[in-house]
Backbone as CSV, one residue per row, in Angstrom:
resi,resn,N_x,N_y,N_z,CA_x,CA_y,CA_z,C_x,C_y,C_z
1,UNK,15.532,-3.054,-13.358,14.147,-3.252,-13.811,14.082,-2.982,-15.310
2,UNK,13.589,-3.828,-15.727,13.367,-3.655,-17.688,12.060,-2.805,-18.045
3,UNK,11.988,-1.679,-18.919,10.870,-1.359,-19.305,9.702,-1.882,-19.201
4,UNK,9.743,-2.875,-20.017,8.792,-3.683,-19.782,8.094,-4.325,-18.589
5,UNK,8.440,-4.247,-17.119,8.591,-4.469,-16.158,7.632,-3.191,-15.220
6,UNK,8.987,-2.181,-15.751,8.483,-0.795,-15.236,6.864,-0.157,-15.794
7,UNK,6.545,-1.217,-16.994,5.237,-0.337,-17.580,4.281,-1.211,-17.484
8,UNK,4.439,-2.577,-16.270,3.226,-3.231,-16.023,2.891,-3.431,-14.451
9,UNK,3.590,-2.299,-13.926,3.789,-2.448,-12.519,2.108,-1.645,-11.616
10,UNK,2.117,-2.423,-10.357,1.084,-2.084,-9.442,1.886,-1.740,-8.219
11,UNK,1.680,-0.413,-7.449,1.995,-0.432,-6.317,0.935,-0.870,-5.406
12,UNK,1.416,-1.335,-4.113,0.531,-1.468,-2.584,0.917,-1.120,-1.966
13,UNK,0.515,0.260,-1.966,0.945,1.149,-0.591,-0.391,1.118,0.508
14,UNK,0.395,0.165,1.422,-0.521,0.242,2.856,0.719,-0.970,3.936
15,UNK,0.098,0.340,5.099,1.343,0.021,5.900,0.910,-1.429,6.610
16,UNK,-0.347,-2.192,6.459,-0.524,-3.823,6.758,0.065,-4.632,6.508
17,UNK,0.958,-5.809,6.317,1.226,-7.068,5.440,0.183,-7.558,5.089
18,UNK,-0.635,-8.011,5.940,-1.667,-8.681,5.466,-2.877,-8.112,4.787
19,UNK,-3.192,-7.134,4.987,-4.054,-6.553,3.742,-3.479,-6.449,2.459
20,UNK,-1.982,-6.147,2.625,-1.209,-5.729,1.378,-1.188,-7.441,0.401
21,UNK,-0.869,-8.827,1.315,-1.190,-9.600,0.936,-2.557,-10.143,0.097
22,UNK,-3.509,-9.547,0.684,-5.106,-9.499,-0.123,-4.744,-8.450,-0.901
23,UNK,-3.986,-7.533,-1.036,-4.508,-7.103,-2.398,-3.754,-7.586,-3.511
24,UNK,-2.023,-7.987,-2.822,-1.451,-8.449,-4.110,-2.357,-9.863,-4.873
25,UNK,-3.397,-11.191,-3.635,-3.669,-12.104,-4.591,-4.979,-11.258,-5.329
26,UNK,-5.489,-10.249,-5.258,-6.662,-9.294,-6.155,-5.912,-9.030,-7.265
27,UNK,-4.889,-8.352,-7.125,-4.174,-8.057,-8.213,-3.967,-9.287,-9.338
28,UNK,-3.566,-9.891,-8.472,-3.047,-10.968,-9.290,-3.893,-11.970,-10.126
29,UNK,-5.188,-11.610,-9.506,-6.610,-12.583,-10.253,-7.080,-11.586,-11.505
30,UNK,-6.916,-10.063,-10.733,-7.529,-9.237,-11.951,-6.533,-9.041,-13.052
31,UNK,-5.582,-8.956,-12.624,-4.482,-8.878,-13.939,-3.181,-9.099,-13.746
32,UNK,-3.123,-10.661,-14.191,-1.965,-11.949,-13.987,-0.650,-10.826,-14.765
33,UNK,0.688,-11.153,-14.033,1.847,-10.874,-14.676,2.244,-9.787,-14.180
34,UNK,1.296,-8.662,-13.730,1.466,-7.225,-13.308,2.818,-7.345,-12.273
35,UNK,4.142,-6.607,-11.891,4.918,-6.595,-11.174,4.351,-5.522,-10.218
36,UNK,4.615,-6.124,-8.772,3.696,-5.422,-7.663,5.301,-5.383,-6.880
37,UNK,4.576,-4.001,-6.661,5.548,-3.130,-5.769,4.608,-2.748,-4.244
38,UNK,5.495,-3.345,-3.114,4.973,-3.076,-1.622,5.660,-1.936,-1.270
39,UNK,4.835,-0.498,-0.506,5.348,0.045,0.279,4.485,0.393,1.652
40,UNK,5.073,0.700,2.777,4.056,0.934,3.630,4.268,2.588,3.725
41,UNK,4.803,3.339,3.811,4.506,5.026,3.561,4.016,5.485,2.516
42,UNK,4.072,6.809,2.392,3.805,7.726,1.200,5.189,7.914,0.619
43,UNK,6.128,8.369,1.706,7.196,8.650,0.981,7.686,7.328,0.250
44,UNK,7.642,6.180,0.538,8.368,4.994,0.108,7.318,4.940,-1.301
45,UNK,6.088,5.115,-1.218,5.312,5.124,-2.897,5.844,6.423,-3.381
46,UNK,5.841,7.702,-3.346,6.306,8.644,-4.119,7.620,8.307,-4.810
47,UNK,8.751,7.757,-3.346,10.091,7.234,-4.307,9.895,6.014,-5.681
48,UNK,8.580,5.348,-5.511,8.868,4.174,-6.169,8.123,4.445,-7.618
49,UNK,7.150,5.793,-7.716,6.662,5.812,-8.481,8.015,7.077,-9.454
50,UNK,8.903,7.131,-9.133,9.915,7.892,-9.485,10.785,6.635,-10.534
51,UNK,10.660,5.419,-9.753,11.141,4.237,-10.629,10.310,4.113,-12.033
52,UNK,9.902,4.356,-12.462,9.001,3.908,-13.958,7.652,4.496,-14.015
53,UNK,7.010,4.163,-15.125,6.029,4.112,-15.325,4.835,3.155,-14.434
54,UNK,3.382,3.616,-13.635,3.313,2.382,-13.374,1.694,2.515,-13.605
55,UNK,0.929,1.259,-13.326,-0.225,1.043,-14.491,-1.514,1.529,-13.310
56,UNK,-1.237,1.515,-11.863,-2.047,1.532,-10.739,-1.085,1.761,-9.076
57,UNK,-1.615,2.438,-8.066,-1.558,2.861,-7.187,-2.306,2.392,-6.086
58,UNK,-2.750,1.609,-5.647,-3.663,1.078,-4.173,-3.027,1.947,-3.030
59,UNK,-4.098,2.758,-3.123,-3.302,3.601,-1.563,-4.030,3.926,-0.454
60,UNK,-3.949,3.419,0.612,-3.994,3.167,2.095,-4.639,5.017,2.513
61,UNK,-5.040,5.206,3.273,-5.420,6.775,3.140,-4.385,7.140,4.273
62,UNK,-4.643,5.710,5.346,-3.753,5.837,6.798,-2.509,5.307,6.881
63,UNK,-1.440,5.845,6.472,-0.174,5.413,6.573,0.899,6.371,7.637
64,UNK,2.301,5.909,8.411,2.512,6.507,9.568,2.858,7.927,8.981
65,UNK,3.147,8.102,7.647,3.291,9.904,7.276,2.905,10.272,6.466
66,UNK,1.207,10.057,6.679,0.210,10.576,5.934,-1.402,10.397,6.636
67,UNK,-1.791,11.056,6.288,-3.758,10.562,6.817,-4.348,11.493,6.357
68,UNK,-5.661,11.004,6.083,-6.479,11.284,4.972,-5.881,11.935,3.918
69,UNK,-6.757,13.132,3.251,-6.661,13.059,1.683,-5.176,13.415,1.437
70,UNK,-4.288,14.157,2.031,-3.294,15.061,2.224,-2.437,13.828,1.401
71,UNK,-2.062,13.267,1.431,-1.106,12.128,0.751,-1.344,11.717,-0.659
72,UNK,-3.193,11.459,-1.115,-3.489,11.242,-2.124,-3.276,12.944,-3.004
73,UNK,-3.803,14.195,-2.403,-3.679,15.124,-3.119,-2.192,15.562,-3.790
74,UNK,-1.222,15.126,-2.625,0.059,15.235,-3.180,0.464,14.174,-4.267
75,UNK,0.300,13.330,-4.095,0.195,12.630,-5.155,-0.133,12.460,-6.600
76,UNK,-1.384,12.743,-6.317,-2.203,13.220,-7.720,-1.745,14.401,-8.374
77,UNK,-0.917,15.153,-7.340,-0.211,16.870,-8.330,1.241,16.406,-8.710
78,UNK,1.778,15.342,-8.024,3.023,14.960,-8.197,3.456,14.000,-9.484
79,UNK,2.277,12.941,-9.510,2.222,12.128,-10.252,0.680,11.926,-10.885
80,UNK,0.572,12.805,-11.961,-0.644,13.168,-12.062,-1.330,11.748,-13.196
81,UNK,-0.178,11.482,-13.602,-0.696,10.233,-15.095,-0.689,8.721,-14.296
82,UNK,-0.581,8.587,-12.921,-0.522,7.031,-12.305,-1.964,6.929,-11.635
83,UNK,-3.376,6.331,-12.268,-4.367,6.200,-11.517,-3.656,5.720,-10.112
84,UNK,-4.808,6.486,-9.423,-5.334,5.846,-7.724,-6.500,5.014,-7.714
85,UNK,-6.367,4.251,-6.321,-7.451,3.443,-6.064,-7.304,3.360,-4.990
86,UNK,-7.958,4.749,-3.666,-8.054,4.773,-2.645,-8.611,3.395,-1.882
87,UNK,-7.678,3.022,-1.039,-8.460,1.692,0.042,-8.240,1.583,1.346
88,UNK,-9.508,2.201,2.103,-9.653,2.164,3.365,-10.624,1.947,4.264
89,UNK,-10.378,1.769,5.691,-11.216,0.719,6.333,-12.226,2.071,7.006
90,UNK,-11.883,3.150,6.993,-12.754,4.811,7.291,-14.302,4.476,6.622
91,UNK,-15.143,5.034,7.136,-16.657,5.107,7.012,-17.109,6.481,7.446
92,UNK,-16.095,7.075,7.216,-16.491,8.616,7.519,-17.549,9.105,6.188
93,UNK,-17.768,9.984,6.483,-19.117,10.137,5.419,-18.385,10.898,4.525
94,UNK,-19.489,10.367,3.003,-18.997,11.083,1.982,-17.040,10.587,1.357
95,UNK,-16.544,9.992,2.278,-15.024,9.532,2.445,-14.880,8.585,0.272
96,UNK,-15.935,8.091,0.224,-16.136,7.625,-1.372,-15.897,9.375,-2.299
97,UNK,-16.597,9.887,-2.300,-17.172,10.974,-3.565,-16.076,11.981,-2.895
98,UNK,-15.117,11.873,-2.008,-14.288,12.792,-1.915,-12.959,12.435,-3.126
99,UNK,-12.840,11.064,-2.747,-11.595,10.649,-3.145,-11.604,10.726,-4.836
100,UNK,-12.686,10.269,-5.100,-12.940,10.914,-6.465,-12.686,12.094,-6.983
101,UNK,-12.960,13.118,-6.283,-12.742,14.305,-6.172,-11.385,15.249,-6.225
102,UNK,-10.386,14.359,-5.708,-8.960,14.826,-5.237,-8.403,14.053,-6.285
103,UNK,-8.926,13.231,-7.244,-8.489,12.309,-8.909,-8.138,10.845,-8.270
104,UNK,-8.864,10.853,-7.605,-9.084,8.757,-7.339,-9.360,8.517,-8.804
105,UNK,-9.391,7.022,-8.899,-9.925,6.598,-10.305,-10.894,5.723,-9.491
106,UNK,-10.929,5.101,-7.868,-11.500,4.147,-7.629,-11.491,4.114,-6.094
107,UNK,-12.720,4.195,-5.140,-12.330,4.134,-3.606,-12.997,2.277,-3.821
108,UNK,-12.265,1.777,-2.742,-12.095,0.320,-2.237,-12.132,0.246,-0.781
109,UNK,-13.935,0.158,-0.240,-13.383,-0.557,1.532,-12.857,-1.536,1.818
110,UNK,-12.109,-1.666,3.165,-11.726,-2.856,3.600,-12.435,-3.682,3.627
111,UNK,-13.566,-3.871,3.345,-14.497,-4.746,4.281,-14.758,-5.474,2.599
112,UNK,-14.350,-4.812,1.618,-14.850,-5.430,0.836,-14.405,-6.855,0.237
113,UNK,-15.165,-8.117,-0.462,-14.934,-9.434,-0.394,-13.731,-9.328,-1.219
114,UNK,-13.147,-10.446,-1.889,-12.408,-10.503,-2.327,-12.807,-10.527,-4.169
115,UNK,-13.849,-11.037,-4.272,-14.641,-10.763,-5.596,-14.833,-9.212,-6.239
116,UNK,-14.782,-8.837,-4.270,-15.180,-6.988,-5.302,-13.621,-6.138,-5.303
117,UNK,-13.410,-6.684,-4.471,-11.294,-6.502,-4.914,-11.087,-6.551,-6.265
118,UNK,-11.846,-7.737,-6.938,-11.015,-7.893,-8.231,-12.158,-7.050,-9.138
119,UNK,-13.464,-7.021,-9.003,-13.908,-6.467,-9.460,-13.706,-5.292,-9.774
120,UNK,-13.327,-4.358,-8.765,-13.191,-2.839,-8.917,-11.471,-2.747,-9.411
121,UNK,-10.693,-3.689,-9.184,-9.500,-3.700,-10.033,-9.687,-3.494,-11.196
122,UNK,-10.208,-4.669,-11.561,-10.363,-4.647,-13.028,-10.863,-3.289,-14.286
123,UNK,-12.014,-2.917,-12.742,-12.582,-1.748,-13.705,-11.767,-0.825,-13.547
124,UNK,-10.732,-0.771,-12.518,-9.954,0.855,-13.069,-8.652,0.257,-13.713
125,UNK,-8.376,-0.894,-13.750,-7.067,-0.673,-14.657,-7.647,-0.404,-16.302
126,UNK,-8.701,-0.852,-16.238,-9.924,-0.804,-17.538,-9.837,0.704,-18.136
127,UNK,-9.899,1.609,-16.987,-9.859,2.747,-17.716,-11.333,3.034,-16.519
128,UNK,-12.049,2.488,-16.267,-13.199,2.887,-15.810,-13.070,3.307,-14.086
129,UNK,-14.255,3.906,-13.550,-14.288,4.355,-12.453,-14.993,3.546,-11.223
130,UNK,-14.759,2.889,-10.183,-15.137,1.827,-9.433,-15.053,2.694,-7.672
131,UNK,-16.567,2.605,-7.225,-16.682,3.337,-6.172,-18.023,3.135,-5.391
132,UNK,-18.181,2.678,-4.454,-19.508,2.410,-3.911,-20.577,4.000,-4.336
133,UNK,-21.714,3.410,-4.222,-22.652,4.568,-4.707,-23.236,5.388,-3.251
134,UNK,-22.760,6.461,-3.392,-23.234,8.104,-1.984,-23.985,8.868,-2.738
135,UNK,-24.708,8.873,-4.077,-25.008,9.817,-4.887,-26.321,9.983,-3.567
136,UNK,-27.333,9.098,-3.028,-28.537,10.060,-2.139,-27.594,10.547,-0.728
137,UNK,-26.599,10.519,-0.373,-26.535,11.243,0.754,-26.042,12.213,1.206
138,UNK,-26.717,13.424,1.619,-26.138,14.929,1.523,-25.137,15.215,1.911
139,UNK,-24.650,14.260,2.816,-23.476,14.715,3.079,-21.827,14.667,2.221
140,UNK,-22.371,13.073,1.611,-21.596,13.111,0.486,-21.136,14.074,-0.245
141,UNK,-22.447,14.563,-0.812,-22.446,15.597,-1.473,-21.671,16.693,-1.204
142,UNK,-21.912,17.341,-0.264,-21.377,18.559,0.689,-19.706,18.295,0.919
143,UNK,-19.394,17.314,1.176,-18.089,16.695,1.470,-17.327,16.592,-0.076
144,UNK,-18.223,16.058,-1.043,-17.612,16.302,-2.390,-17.453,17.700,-2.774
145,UNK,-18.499,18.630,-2.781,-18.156,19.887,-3.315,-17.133,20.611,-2.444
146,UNK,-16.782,20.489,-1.377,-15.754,20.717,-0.774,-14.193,20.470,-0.856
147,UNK,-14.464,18.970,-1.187,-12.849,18.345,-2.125,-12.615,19.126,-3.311
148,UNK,-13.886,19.415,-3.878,-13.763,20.007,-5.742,-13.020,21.409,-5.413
149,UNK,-13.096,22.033,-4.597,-12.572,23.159,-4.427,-11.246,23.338,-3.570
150,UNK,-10.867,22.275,-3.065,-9.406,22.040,-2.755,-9.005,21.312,-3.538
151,UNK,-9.014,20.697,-4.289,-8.342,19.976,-5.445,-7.575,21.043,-6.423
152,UNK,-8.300,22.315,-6.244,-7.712,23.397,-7.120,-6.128,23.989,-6.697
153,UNK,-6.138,23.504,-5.459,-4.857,24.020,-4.533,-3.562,23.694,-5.233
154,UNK,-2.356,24.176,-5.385,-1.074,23.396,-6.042,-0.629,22.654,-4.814
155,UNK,0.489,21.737,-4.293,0.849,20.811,-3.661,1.202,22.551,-2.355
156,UNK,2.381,23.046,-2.899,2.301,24.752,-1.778,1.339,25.374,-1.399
157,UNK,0.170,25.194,-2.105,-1.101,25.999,-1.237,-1.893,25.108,-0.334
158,UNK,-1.614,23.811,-0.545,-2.233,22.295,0.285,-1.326,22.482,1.730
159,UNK,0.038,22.821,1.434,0.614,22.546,2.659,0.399,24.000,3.936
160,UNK,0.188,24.742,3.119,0.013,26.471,3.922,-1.310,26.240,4.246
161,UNK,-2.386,25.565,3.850,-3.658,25.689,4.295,-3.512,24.505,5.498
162,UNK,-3.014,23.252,5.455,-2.477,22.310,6.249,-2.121,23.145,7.587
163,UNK,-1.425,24.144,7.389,-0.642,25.042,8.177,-1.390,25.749,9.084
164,UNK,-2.116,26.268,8.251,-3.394,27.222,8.870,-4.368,26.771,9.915
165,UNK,-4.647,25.153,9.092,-5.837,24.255,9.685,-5.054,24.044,11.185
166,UNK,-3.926,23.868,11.360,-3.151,23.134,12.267,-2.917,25.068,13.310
167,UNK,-3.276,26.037,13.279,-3.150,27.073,13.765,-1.843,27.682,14.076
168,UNK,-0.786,27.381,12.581,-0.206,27.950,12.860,0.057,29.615,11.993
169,UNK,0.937,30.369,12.369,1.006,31.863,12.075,1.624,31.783,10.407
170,UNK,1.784,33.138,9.880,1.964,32.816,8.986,3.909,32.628,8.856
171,UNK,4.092,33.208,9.644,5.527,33.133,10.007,6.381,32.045,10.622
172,UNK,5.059,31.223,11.379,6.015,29.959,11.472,5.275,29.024,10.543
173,UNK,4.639,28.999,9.355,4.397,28.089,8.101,5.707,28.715,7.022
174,UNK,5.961,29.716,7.238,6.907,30.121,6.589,8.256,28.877,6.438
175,UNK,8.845,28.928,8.567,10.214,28.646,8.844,9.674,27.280,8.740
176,UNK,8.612,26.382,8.901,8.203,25.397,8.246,8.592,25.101,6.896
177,UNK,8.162,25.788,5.894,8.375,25.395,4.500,9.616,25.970,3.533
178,UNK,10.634,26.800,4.943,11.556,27.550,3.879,11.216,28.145,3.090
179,UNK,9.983,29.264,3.300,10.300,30.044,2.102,9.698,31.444,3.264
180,UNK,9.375,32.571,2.580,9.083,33.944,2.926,7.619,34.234,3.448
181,UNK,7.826,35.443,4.254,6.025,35.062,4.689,5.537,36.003,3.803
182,UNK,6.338,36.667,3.045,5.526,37.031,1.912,4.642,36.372,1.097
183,UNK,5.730,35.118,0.713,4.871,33.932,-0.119,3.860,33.482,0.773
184,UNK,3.817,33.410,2.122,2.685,32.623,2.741,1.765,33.417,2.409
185,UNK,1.650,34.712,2.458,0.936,35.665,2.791,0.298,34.908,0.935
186,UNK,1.000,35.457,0.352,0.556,35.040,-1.204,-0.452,33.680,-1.779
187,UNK,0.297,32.672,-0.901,-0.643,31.441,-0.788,-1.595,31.554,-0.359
188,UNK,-1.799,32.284,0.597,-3.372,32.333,1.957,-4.575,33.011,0.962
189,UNK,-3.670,34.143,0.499,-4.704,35.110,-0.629,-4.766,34.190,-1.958
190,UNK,-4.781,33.350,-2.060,-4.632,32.413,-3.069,-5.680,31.209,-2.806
191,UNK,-5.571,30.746,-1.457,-6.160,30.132,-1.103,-7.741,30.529,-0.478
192,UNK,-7.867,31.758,-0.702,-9.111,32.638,-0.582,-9.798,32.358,-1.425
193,UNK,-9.261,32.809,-2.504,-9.560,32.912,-3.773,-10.250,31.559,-4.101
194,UNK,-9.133,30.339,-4.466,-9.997,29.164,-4.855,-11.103,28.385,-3.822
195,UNK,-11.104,28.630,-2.567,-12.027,27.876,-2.163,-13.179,29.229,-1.877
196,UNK,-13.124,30.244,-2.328,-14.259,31.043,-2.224,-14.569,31.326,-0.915
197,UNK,-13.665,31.899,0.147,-13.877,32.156,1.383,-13.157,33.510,1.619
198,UNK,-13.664,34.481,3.042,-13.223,35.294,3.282,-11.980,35.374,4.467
199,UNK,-11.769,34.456,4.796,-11.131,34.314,6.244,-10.559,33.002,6.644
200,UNK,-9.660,32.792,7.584,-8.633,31.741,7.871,-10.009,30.464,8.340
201,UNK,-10.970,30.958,9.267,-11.520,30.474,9.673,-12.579,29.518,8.832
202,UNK,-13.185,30.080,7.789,-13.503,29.677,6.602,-12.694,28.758,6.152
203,UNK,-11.972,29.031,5.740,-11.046,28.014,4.720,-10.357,26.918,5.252
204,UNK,-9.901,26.701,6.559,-9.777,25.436,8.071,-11.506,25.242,7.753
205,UNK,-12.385,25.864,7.972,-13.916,24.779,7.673,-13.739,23.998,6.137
206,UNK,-13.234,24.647,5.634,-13.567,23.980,3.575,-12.619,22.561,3.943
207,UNK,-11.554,23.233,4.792,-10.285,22.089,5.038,-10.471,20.601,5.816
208,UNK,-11.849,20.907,6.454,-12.048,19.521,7.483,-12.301,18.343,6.658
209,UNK,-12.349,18.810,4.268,-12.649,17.538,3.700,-11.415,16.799,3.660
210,UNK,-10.685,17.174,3.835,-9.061,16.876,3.418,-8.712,15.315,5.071
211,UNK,-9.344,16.063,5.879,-9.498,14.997,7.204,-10.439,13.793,7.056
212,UNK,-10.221,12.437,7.020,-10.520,11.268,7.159,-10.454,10.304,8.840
213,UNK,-11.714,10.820,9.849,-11.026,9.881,10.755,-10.974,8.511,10.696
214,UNK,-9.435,7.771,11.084,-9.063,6.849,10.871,-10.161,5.647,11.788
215,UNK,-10.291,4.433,11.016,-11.423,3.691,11.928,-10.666,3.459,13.367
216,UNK,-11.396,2.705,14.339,-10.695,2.615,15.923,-10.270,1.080,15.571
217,UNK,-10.620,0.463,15.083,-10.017,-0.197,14.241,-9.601,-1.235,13.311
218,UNK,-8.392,-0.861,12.679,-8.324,-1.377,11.426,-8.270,-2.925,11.157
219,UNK,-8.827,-3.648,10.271,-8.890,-5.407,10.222,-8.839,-5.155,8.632
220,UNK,-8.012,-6.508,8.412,-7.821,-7.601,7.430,-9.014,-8.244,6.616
């Protein structure tokens, strides 16, 4: 791959062909020449964004080893300089003003035409921010200030709270992540701290923003 190559590239990460097909001809209307990279995991986009520089990210929320935010947050701490442009077929509430939240540059429903494909392309390779409008609904809201305060997490305090949410001890998040339950212990009190809670139970509630249920189902 030539520099030049590597610094005009779009990934499509979503595990569809055929959606991935609608977005490469979006891509391709909003900004001709771009080299588009298909993956259907997270891990297959994390490896590819390891290849170069790249100008945009289209990422699927539901892929087979990833769902909801948990994929974009790693992401965004991993590869913090490659905009996102969350796109999914979820109508869970507030699911817009979260993704923003966790450093989307842009949420994209499925449902949307192919005009607003290119539309909201355009505006985030632009530099600008492209996202249906939740500003009247409370829940939005509530669901956003909730992301704002896990967004603070490092990629190790995302996965121990993951841990927690999922009920496990601190000793087997430990033999999970290879490391000490000292450190878990360290993360948990860490993870107190930034989401402003007193207890496991608390902080699995702050955690239900991080969950996206997937639609029953997904279309083209």
């Amino acid at each position: 791959m030539t520099p030049d190559s590597a610094q005009s590239r779009v990934i499509l990460a979503d595990d569809h062909p055929l959606f991935r097909g609608a977005l490469s001809a979006a891509v391709s209307k909003a900004a001709p020449g771009r080299t588009l990279v298909e993956t259907s995991t997270l891990a297959e986009t994390l490896s590819a964004l390891k290849d170069g520089q790249t100008d945009l990210v289209c990422l699927d929320l539901h892929m087979a080893d990833s769902s909801g935010f948990i994929g974009l947050a790693e992401l965004r701490k991993s590869h913090p300089s490659a905009p996102v442009v969350v796109i999914s077929a979820s109508q869970s509430p507030g699911v817009a003003a979260r993704a923003l939240e966790f450093g989307a540059s842009g949420f994209i429903p499925k449902t949307a035409s192919m005009a607003q494909l290119v539309e909201a392309l355009t505006a985030v390779l632009n530099g600008d921010v492209w996202a249906p409008d939740e500003s009247g609904d409370p829940q939005a809201q509530e669901a956003a200030e909730a992301a704002a305060k896990l967004a603070q997490l490092t990629p190790a305090q995302m996965r121990v709270l993951h841990g927690l949410a999922a009920g496990r001890l601190n000793k087997q998040i430990a033999y999970d992540m290879g490391i000490s339950e000292a450190t878990v212990k360290a993360h948990v009190t860490a993870i107190f701290r930034k989401l402003d809670v007193i207890n496991r139970t608390q902080a699995v509630l702050v955690a239900q923003a991080l969950n996206v249920e997937p639609p029953a189902e997904q279309s083209v």
